[in-house]
N, C-alpha and C positions, 0 to 999 in steps of 0.2 A: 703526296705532296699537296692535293687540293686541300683536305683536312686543315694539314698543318698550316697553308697559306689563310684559310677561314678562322682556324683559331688567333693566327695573330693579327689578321685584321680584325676581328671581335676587340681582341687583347687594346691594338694599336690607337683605333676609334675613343673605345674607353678609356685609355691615359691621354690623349688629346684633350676629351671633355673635361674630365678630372685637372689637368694643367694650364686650360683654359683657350682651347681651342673650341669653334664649331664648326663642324668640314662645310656645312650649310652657306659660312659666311655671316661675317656680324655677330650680337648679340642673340640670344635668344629672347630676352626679354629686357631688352634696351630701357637704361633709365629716362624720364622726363628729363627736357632739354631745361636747368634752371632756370628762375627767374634772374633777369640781368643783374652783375652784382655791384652792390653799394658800398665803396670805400667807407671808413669811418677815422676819425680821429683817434690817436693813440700811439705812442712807441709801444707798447707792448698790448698785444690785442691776443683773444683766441675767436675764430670765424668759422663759419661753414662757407665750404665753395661750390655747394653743392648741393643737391634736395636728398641722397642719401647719408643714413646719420654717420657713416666713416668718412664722409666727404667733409673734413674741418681740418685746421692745422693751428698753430701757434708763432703768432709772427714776432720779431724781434729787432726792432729798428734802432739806429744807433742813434743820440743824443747830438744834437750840433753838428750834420754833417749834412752838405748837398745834395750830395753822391757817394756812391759806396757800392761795394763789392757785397753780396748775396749765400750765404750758404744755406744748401737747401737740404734734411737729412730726411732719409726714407728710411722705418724702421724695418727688422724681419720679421719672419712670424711664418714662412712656408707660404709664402701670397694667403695663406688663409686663419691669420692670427695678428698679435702682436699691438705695440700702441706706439704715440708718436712720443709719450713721455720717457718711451727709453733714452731718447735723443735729449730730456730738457736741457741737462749739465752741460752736454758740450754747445747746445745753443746758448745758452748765456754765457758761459765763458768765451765762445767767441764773437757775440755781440759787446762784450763789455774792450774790447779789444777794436771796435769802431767797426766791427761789419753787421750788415743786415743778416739774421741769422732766420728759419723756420723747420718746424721739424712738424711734417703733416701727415695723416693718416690716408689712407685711400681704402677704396672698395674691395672686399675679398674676391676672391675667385670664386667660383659656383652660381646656381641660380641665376644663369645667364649670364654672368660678365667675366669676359674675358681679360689677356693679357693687354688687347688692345685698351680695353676699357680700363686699366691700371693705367696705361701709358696717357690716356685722355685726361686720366684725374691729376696726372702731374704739370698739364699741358693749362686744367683750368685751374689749380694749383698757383703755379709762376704769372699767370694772367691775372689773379685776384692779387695777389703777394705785392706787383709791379703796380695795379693800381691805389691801393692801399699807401703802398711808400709814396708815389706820387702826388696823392692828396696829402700826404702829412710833408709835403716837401723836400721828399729822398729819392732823386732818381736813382735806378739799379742798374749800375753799368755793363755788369757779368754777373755770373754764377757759377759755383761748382756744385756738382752733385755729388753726397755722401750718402753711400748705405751699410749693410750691414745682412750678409744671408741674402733673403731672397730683395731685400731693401739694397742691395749690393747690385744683385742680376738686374731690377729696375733702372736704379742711375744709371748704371752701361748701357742698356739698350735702349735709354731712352737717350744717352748723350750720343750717340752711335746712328740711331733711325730718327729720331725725331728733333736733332738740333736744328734744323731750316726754321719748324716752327715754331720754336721758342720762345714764348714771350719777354726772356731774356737772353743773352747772349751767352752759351754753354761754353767756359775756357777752359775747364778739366773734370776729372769726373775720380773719385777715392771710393775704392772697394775692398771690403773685406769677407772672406769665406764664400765669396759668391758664385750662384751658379752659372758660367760660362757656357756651356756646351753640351745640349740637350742631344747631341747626335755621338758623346760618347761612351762607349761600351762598358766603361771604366764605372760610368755614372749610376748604368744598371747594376752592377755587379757589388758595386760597393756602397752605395748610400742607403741609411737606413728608411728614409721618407720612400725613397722612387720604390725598395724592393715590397715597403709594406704594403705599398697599393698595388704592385703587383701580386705580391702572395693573397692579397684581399679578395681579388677576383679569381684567383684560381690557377695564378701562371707560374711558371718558375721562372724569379729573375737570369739565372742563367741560359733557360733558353732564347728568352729574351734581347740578351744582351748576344747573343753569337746570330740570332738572326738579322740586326745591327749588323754585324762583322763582315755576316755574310751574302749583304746585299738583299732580302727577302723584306725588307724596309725601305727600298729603293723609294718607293711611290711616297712617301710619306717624308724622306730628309726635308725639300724644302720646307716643311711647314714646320721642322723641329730646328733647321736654321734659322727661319724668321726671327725664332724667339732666345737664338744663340748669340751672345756678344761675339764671340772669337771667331763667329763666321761669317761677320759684318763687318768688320773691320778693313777699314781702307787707308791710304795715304794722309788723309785730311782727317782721320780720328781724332780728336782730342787728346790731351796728353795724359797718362791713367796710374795714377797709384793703386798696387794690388796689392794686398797681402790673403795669406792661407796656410794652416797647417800642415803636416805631412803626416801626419795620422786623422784626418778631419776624415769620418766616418757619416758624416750628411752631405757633403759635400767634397768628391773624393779629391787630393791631389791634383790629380792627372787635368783637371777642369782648370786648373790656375796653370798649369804649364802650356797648354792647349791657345789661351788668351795670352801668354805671353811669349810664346811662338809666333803665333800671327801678330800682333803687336810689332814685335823683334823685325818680321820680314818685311810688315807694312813700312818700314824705319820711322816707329811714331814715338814720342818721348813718352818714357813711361818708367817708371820701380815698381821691382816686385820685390816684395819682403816675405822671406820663407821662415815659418814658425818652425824648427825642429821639433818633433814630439808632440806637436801639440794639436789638440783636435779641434772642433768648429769653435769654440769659443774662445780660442788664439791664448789659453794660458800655458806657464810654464817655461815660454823660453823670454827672458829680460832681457837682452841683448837684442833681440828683434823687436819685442813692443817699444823698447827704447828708440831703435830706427825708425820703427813705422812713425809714429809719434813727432821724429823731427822733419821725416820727410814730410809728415800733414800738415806740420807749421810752414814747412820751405816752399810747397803745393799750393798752400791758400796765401801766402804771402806773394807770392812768383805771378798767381793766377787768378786772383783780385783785384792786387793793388794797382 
């Protein structure tokens, strides 16, 4: 039993680092704190918010308006890929519709930065964004956060743990394929991402995932809830559009039931749209992208304006 407790803490330590944990605390090699940053002129700007080169976004301000509602899009990419151009289309479609729209890049994982450091880059993100609109005469009244994959797990746990310090005011938060719940067994067993890095180091995800089941991961849950939406979730949550497939193979099912369980019990307003058939990139069922679609217009209309 000691063995096997040593192997999965070896195991447990290295998918922590690997997902952007350090048991240490903090960074391991914390970015320089920016130079203060400099609004500019422009409804349509691209900026860095930050001294790392992923640290930029794309801002989208509306033409003739005082104030205005905020949509902020985080792309995916496994926290360790991805760009903010996935998002351009639906930022200007929904900047052209009178809202402040940005679709921003942040710092991968590895090399020192963690999940917390993801969450910091959204934090000086909305703080560059807010002043930005304020110089050009747009105050931001709200925001909702939009992602997508692990751009999906972002907006939730950032609309979840870090609304107090918002530099704007978080009224909803829209996810799709996202990862919810790093403490389920489900997530081991079936995602392709989590099993590769564990087959990489030498473990079999099925043992992995039953020692999960079976309590021998005791010491480690809270630190795999920290970074869990569905097991932060409180009464005063924000109200959360999800969708997910039921074949989604990167991100299993059972992680979107999980978030809309807790959801459901917290009694927080929230839709979930179930893709039949259909795996992480939500094609194949037209009756659901149809739904999801109008609840995103009924969401940012309802939680905007």
């Amino acid at each position: 039993m000691q063995q096997l407790f040593a192997l999965f803490l070896s195991w447990i330590m290295t998918f922590l680092s690997l997902f952007g944990f350090n048991l240490g605390g903090g960074t391991a090699d914390p970015t320089p704190a920016p130079a203060p940053f400099t609004p500019e002129k422009g409804l349509v700007q691209t900026f860095s918010y930050g001294s790392a080169d992923t640290q930029n976004l794309d801002l989208y301000l509306p033409s003739g308006k005082s104030s205005a509602g905020l949509l902020l899009f985080l792309h995916g990419g496994a926290w360790v890929s991805g760009d903010k151009e996935s998002y351009t289309y639906e930022a200007k479609k929904w900047n052209r519709q009178g809202y402040a729209t940005a679709t921003m890049n942040y710092r991968f994982l590895g090399n020192g930065v963690l999940f917390s450091d993801q969450l910091a880059d959204i934090t000086a993100a909305l703080n560059a964004i807010r002043q930005t609109a304020d110089y050009n005469g747009v105050t931001l009244t709200k925001t909702v956060l939009v992602g997508e994959s692990a751009g999906g797990h972002l907006a939730l746990l950032y609309a979840y743990s870090k609304a107090a310090e918002s530099p704007v005011r978080i009224t909803a938060a829209i996810s799709s394929s996202a990862p919810t719940d790093f403490t389920d067994p489900e997530f081991i067993r079936s995602s392709d991402v989590v099993q590769s890095v564990i087959t990489n180091i030498g473990l079999d995800p099925n043992f992995v995932a039953s020692a999960l089941e079976s309590g021998l991961a005791e010491a480690f849950l809270p630190m795999l809830r920290s970074i869990s939406p569905a097991k932060l979730v409180t009464a005063s949550t924000v109200p959360t559009l999800m969708a997910h497939g039921t074949d989604d193979t990167v991100v299993p099912y059972s992680n979107a039931l999980r978030l809309d369980t807790a959801l459901s019990s917290a009694g927080v307003r929230h839709d979930f749209v179930t893709f039949q058939n259909a795996g992480h990139a939500l094609v194949g069922d037209a009756a659901a992208k149809l739904r999801f679609q109008t609840l995103t217009s009924q969401y940012i209309a309802g939680y905007l304006n």
